[in-house]
C-alpha positions in Angstrom: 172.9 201.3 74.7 173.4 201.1 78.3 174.2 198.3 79.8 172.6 197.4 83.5 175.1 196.3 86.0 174.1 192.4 85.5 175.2 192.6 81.9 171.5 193.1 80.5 171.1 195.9 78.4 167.6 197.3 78.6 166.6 196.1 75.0 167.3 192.3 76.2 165.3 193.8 80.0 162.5 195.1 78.1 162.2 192.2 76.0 162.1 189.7 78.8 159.6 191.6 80.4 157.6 191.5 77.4 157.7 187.8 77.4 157.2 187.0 80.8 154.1 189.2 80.6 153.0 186.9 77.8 153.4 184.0 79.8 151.7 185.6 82.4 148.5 186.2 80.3 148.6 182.9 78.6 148.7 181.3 81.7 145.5 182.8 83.2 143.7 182.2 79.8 144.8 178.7 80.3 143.3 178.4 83.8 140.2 180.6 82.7 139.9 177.6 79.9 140.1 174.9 82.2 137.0 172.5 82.2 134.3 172.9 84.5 133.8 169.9 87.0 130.5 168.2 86.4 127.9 169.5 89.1 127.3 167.3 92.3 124.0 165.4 92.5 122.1 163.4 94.6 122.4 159.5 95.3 118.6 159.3 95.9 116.8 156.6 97.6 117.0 154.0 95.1 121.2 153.2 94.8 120.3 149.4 94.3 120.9 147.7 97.1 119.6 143.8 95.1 121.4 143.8 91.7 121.6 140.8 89.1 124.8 139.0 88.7 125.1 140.8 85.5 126.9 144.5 85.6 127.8 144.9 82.0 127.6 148.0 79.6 124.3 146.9 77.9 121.2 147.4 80.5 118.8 146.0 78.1 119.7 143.0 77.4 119.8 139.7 80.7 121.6 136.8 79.8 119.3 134.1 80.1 116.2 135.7 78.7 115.0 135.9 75.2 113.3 139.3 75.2 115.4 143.1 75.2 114.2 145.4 77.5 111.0 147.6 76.8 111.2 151.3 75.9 113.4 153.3 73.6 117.1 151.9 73.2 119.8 154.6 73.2 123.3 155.1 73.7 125.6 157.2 76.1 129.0 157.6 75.7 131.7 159.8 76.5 134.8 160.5 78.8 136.4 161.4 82.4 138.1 164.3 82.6 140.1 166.0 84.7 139.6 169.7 84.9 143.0 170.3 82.3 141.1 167.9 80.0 143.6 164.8 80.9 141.4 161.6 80.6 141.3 159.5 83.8 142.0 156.0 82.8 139.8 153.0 84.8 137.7 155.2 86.5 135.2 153.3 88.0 131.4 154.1 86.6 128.7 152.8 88.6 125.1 153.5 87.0 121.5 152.8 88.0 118.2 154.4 86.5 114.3 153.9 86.6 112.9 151.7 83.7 110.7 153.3 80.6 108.1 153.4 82.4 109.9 155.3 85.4 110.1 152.6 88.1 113.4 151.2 89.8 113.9 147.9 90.9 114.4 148.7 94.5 112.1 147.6 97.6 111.7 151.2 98.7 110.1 151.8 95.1 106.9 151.8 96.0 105.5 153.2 92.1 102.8 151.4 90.5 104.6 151.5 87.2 105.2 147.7 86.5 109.1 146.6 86.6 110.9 144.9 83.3 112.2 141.2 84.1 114.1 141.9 80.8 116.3 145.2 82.5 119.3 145.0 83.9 118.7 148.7 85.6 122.7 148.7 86.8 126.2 148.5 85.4 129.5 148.7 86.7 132.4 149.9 83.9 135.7 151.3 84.2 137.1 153.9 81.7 140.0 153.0 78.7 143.2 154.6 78.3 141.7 157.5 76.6 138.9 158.2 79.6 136.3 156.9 77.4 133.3 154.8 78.5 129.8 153.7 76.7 126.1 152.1 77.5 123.7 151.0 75.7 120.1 151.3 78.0 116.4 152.1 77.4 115.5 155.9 78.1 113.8 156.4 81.6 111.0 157.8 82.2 109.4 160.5 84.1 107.9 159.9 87.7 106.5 161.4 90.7 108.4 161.7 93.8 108.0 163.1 97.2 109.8 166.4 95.5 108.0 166.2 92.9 107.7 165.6 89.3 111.6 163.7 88.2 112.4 164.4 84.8 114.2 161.5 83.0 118.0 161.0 84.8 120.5 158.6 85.1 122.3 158.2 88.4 126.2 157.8 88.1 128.9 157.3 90.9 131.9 157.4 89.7 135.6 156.9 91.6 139.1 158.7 89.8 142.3 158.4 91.0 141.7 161.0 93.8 138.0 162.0 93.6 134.5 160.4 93.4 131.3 161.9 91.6 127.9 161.4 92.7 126.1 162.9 90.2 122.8 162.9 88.1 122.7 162.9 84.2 119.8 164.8 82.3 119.0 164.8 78.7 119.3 167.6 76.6 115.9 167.0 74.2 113.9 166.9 78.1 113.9 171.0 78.6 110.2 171.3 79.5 110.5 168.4 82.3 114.0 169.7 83.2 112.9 173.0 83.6 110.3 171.8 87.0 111.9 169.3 88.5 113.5 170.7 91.5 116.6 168.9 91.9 117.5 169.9 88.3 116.5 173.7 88.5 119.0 173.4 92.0 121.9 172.9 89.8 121.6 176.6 88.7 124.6 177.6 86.1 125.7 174.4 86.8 123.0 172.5 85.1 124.4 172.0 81.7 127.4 170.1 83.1 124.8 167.4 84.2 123.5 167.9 80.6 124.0 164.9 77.7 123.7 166.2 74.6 121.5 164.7 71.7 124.2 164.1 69.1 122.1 161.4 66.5 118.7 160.1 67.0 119.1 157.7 70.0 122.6 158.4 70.7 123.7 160.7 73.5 127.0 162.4 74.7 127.8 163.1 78.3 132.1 164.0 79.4 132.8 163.6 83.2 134.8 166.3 84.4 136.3 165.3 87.8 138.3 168.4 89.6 141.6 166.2 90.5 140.5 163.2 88.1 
């Protein structure tokens, strides 16, 4: 066999060609795998601007008061993500959300739902080592807006090492609301990264994918 002038013979040439082809492909099924950052929302008008001295994990319970929050108690959980799948350890999670009966505790809130003494409505968390984070709150509800008819969401800003996330999170078992509520439909093929998923009754799961974490 022939050998090239560098001391390669062209079985050894053809072989690293072959390989760094392989590479080649793997790499761009690697980036074609890469996680989808979670779609941007909006802030709306109701970012608390008067929150309670308490900004734990669990919204439905106020230190001080005897009675748990009205509505439906579930949990959220999951992690932040960069787009390689690397978990962003102490992120920063703010969260705010209408009650069970779809009003905020906000002064420009001017719904005639009645407000729950016994709902926190805010918390402030940071992710663990592993990007993972948890709540435990009551489901919102439904409500009328000036765009319309707002299907059940939880607002979440959240701050990485290099990006922050103003997003809105939806619930998977809400697909007839989802489906006409505006800011929702906006999200186009991006609506199912804003999407928690139902996994047991009650409990919900919901990753953060962040483009730079």
């Amino acid at each position: 066999m022939t050998d090239r002038p560098d001391g390669m013979t062209r079985r050894t040439f053809a072989g690293s060609a072959l390989a760094a082809s392989i590479a080649l492909t793997a790499g761009a099924k690697a980036a074609e795998a890469a996680l989808r950052p979670t779609a941007f929302g909006d802030l709306g008008p109701f970012y608390p601007v008067e929150r309670l001295a308490e900004d734990d994990a669990d919204l439905t319970w106020v230190k001080g008061r005897r009675s748990r929050a009205l509505g439906e108690v579930i949990e959220v959980s999951g992690r932040v993500l960069d787009r390689h799948g690397n978990p962003v350890r102490g992120a920063t999670l703010e969260i705010w959300q209408a009650n069970s009966v779809g009003r905020y505790a906000h002064p420009n809130d001017i719904a005639t739902a009645p407000l729950d003494p016994n709902f926190q409505g805010y918390a402030q968390i940071r992710t663990g080592a592993s990007g993972e984070w948890r709540i435990v709150t009551v489901k919102p509800a439904a409500y009328d807006s000036p765009i319309g008819r707002r299907t059940p969401h939880i607002h979440f800003d959240v701050h990485g090492k290099s990006q922050r996330l103003v997003t809105q999170m939806y619930f998977s078992d809400d697909a007839a609301t989802n489906a006409s509520d505006m800011l929702y439909k906006g999200l186009g093929d991006w609506a199912d990264t804003a999407l928690a998923k139902l996994d047991t009754p009650a409990k919900y799961r919901w990753d953060v994918v962040l483009m730079d974490g």
